[in-house]
PDB file of N, H, CA, C and O in Angstrom:
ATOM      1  N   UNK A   1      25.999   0.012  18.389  1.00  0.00           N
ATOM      2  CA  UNK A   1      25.200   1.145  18.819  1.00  0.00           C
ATOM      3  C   UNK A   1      25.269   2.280  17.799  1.00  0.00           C
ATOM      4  O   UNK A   1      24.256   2.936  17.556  1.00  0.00           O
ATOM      5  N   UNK A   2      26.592   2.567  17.111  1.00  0.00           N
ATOM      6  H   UNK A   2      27.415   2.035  17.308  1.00  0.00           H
ATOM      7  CA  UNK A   2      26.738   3.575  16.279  1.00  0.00           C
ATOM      8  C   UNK A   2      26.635   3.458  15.229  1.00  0.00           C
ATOM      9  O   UNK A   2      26.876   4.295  14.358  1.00  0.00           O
ATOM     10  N   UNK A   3      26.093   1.940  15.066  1.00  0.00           N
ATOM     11  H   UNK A   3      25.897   1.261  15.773  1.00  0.00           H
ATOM     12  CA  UNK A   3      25.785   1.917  13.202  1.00  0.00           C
ATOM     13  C   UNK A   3      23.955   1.767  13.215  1.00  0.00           C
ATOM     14  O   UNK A   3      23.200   1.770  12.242  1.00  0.00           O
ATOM     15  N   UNK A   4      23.656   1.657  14.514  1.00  0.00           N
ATOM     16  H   UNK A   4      24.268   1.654  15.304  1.00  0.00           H
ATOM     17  CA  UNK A   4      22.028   1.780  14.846  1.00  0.00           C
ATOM     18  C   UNK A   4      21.341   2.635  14.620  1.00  0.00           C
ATOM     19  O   UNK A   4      20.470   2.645  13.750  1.00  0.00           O
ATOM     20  N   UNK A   5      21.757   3.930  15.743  1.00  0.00           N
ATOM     21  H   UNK A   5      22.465   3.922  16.449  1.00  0.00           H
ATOM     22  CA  UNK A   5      21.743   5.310  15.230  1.00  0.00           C
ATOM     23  C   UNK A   5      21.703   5.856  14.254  1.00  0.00           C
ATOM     24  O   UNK A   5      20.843   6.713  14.052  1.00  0.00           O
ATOM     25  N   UNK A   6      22.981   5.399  12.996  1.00  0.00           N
ATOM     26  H   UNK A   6      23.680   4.703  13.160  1.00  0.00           H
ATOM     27  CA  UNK A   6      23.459   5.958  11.936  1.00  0.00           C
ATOM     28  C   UNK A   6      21.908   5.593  10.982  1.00  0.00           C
ATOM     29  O   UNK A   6      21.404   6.474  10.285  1.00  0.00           O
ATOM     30  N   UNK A   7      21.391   4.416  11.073  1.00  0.00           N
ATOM     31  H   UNK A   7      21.800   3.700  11.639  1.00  0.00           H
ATOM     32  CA  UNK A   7      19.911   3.843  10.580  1.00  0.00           C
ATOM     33  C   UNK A   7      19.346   4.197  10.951  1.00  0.00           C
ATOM     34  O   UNK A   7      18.351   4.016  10.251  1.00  0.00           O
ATOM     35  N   UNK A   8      19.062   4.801  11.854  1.00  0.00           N
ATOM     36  H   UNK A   8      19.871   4.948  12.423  1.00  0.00           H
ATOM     37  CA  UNK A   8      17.971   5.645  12.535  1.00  0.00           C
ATOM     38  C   UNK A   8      17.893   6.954  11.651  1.00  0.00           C
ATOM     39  O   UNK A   8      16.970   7.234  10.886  1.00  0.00           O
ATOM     40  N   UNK A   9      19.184   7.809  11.926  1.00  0.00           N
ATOM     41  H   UNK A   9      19.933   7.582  12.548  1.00  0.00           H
ATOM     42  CA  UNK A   9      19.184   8.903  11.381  1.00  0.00           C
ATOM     43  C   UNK A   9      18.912   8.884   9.586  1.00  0.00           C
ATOM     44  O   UNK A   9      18.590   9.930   9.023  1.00  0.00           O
ATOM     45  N   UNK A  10      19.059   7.782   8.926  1.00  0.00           N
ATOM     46  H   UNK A  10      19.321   6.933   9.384  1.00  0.00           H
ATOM     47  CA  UNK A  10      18.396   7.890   7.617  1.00  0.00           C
ATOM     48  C   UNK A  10      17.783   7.452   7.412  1.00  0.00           C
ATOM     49  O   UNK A  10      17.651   7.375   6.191  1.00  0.00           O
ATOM     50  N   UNK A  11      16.792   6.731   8.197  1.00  0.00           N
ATOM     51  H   UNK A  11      16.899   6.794   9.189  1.00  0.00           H
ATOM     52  CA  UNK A  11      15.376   6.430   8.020  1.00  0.00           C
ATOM     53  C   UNK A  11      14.594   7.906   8.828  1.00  0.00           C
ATOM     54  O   UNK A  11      13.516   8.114   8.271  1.00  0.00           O
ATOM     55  N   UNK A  12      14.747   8.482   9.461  1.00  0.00           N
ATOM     56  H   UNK A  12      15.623   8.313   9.914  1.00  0.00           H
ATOM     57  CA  UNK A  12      14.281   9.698   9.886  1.00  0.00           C
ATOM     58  C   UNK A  12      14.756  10.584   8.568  1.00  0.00           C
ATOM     59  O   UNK A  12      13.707  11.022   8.094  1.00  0.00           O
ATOM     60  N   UNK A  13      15.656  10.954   7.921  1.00  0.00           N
ATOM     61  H   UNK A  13      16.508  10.598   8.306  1.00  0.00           H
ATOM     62  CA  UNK A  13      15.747  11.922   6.959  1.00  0.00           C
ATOM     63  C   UNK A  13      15.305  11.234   6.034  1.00  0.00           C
ATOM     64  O   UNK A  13      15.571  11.964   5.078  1.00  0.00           O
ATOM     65  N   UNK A  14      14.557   9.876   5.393  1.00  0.00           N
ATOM     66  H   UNK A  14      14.341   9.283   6.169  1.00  0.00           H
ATOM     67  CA  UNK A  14      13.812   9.803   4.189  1.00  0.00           C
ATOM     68  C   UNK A  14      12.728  10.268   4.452  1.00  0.00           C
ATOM     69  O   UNK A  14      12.137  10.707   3.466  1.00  0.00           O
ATOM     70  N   UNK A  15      12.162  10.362   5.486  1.00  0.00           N
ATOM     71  H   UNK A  15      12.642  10.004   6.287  1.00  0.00           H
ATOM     72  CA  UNK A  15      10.713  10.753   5.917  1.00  0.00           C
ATOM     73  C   UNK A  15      10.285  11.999   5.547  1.00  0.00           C
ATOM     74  O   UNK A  15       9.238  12.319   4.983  1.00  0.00           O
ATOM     75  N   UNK A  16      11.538  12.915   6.060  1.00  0.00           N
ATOM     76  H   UNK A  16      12.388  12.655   6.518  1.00  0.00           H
ATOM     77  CA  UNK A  16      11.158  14.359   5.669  1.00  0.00           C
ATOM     78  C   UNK A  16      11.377  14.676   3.876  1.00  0.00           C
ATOM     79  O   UNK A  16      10.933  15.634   3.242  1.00  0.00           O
ATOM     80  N   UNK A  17      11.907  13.937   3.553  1.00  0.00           N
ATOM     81  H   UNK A  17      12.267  13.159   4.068  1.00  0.00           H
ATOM     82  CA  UNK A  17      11.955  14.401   2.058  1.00  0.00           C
ATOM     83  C   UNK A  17      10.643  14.842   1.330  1.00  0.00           C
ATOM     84  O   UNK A  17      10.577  15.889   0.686  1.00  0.00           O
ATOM     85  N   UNK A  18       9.742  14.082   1.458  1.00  0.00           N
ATOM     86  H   UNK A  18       9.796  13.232   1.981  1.00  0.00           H
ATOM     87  CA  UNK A  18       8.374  14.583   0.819  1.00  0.00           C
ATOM     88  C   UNK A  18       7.920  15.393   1.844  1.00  0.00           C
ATOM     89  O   UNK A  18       6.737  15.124   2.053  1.00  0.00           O
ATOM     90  N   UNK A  19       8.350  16.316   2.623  1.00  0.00           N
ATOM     91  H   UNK A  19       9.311  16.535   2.454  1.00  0.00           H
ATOM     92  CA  UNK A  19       7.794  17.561   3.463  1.00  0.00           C
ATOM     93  C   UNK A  19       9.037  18.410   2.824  1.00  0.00           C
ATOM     94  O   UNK A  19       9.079  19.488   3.418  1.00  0.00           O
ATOM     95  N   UNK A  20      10.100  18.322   1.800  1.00  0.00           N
ATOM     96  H   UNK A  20      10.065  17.447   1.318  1.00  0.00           H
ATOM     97  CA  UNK A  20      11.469  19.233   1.840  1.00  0.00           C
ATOM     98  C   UNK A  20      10.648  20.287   0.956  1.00  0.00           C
ATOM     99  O   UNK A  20      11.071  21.441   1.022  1.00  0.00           O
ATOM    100  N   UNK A  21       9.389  20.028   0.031  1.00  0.00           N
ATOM    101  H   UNK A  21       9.045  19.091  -0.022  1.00  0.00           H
ATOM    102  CA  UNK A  21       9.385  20.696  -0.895  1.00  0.00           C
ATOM    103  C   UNK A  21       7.950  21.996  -0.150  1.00  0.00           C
ATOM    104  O   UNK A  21       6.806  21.577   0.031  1.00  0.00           O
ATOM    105  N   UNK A  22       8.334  23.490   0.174  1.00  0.00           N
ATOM    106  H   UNK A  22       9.263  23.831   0.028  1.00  0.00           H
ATOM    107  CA  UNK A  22       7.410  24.040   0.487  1.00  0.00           C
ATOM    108  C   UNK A  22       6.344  24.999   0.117  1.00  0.00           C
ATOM    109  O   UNK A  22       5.911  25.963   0.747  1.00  0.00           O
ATOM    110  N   UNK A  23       6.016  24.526  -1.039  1.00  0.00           N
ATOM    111  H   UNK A  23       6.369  23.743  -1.551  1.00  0.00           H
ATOM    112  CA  UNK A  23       4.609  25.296  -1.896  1.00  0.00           C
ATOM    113  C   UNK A  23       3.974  24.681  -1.706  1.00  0.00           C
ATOM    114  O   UNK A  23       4.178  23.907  -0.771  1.00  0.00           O
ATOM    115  N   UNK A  24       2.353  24.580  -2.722  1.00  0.00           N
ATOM    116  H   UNK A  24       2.187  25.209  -3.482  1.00  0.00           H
ATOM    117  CA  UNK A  24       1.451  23.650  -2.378  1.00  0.00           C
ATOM    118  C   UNK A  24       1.251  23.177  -4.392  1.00  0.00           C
ATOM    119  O   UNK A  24       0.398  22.590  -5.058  1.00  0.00           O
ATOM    120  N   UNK A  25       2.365  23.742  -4.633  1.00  0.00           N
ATOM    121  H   UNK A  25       3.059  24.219  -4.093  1.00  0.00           H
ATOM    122  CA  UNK A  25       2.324  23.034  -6.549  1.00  0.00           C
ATOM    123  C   UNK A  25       3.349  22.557  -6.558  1.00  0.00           C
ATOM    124  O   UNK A  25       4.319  23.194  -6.970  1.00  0.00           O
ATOM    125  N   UNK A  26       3.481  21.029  -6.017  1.00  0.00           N
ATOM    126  H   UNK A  26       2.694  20.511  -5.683  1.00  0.00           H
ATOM    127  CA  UNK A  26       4.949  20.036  -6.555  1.00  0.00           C
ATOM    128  C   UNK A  26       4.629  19.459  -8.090  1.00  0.00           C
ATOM    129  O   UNK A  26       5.444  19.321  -9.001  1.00  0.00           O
ATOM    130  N   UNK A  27       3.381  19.200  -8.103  1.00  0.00           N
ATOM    131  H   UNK A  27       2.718  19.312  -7.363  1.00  0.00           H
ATOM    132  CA  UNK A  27       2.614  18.511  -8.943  1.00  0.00           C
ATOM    133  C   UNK A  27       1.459  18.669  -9.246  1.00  0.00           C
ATOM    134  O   UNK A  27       0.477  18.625  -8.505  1.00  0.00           O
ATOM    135  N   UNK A  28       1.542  18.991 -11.096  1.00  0.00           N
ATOM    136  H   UNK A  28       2.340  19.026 -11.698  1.00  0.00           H
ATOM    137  CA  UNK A  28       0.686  19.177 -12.230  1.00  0.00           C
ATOM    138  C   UNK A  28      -0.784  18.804 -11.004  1.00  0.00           C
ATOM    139  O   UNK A  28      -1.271  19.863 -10.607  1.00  0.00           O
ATOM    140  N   UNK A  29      -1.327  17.825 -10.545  1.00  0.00           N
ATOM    141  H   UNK A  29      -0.931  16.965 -10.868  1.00  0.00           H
ATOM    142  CA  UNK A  29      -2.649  16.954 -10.407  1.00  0.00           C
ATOM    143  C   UNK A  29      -2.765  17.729  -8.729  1.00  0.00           C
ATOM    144  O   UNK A  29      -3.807  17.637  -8.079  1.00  0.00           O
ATOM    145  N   UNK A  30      -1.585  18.439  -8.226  1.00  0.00           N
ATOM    146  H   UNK A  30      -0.739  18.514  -8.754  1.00  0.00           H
ATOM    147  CA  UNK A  30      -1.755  19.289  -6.773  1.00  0.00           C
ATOM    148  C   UNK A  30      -2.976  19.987  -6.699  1.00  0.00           C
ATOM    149  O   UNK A  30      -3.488  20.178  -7.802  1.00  0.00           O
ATOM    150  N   UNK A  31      -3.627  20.445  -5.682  1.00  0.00           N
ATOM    151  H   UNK A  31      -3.211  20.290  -4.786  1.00  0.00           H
ATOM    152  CA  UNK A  31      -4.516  21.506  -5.536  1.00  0.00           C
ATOM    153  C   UNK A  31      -3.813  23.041  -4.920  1.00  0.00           C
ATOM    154  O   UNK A  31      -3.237  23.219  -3.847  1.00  0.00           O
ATOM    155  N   UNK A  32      -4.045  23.843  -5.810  1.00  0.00           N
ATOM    156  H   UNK A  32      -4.514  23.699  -6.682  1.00  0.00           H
ATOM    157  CA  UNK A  32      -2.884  25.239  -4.773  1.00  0.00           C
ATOM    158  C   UNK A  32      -4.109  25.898  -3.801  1.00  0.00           C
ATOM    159  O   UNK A  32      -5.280  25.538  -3.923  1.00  0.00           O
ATOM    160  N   UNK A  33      -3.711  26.817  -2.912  1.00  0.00           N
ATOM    161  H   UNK A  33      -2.760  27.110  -2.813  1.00  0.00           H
ATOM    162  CA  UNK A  33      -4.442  27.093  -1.886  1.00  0.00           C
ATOM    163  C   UNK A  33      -5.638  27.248  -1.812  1.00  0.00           C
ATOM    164  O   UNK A  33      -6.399  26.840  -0.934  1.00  0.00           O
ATOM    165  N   UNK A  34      -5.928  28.013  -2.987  1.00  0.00           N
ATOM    166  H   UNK A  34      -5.310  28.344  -3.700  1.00  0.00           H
ATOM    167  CA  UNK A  34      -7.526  28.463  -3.354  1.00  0.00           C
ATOM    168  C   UNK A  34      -8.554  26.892  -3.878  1.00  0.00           C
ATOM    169  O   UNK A  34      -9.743  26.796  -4.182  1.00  0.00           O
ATOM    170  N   UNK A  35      -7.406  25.809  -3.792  1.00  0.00           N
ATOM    171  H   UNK A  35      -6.441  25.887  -3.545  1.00  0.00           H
ATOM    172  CA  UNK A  35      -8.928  24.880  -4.598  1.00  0.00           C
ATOM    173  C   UNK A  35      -8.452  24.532  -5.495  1.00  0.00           C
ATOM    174  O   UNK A  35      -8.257  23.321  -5.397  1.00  0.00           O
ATOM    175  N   UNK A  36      -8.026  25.026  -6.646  1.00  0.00           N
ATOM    176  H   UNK A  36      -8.184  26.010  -6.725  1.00  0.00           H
ATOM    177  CA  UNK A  36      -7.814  25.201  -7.959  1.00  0.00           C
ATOM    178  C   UNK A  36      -6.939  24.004  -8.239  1.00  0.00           C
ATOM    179  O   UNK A  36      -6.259  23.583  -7.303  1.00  0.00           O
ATOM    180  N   UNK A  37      -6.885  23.527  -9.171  1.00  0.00           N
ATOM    181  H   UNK A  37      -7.438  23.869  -9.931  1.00  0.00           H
ATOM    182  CA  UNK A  37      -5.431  22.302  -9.523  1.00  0.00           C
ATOM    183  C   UNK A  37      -4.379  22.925 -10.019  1.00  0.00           C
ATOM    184  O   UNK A  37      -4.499  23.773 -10.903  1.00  0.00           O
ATOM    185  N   UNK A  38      -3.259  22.585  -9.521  1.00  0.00           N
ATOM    186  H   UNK A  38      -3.162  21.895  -8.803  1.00  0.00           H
ATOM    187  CA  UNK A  38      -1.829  23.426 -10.350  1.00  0.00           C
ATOM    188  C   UNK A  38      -1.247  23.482 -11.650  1.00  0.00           C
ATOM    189  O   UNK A  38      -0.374  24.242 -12.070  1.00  0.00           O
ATOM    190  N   UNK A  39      -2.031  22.307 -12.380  1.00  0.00           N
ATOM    191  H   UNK A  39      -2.739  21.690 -12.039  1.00  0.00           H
ATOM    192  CA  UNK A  39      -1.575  22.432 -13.643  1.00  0.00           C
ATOM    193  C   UNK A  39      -0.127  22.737 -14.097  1.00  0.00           C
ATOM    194  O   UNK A  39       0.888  22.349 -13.519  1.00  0.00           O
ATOM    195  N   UNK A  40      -0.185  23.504 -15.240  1.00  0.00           N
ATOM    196  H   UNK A  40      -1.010  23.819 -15.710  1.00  0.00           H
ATOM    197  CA  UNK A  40       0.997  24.041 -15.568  1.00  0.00           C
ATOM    198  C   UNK A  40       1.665  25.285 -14.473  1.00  0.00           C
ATOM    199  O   UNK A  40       2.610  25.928 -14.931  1.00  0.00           O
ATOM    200  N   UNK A  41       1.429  25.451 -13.770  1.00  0.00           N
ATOM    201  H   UNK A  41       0.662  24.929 -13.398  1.00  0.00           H
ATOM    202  CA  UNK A  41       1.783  26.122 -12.526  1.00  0.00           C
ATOM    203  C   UNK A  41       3.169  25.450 -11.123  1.00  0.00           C
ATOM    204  O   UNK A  41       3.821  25.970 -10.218  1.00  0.00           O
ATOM    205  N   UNK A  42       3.016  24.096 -11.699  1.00  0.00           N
ATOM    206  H   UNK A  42       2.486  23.673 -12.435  1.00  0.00           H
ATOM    207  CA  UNK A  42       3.438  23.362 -10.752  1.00  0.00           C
ATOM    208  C   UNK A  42       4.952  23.670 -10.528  1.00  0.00           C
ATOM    209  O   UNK A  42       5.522  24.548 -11.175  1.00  0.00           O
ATOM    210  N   UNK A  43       5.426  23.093  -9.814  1.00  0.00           N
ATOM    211  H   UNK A  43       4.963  22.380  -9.288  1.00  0.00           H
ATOM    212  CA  UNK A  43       7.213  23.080  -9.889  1.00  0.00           C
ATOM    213  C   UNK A  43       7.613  21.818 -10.926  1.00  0.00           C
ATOM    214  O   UNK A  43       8.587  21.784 -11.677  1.00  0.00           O
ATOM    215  N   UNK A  44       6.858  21.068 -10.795  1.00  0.00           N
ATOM    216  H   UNK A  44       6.067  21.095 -10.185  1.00  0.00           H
ATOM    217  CA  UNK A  44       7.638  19.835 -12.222  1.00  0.00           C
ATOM    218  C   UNK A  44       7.387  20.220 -13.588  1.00  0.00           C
ATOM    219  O   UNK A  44       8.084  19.928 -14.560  1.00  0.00           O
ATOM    220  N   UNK A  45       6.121  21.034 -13.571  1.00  0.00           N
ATOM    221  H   UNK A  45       5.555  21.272 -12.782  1.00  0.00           H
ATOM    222  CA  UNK A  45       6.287  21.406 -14.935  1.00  0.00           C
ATOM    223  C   UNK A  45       7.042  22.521 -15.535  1.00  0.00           C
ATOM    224  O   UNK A  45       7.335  22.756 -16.708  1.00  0.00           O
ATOM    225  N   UNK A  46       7.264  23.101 -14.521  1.00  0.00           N
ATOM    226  H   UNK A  46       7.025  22.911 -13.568  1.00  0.00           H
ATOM    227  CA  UNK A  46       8.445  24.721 -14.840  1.00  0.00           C
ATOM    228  C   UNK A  46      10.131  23.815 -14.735  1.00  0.00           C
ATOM    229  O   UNK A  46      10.575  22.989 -13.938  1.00  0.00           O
ATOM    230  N   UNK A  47      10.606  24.378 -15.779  1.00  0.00           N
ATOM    231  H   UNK A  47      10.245  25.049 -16.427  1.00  0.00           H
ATOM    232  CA  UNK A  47      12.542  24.298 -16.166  1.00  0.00           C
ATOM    233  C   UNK A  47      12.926  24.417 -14.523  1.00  0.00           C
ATOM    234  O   UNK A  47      12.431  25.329 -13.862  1.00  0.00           O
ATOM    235  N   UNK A  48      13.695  23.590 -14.007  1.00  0.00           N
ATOM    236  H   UNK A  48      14.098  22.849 -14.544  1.00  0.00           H
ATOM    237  CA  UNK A  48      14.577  23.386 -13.108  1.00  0.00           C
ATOM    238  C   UNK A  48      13.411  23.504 -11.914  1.00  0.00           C
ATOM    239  O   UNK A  48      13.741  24.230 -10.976  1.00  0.00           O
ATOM    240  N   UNK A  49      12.304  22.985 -11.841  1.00  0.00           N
ATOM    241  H   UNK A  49      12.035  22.395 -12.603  1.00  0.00           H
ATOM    242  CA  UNK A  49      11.128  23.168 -10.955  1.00  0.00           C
ATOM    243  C   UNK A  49      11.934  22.195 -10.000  1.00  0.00           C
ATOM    244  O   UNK A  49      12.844  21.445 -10.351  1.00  0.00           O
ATOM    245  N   UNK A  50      11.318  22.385  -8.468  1.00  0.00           N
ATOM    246  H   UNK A  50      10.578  22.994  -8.183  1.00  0.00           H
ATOM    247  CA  UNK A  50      11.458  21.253  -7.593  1.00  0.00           C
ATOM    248  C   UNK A  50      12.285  22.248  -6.662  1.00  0.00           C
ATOM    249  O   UNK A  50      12.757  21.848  -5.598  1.00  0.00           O
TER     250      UNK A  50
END
């Protein structure tokens, strides 16, 4: 039962990982709010982005 759970609980926390990040520029090819693509704006392309 407690090693079920324990699989449960990290298949539920891989899920949220691609929701951990909260801007709308993770990535260069993103669109940011207005429309626009993020380009060099993004968090991967900025030093210690993410």
């Amino acid at each position: 039962m407690k090693k079920g759970l324990a699989i449960l609980f990290v298949l539920l926390s891989l899920g949220s990982v691609a929701q951990a990040y909260a801007g709308n520029c993770q990535s260069p090819d993103d669109r940011a709010a207005d429309g626009s693509r993020c380009g060099g704006r993004s968090a991967d392309s900025r030093p210690g982005g993410k």
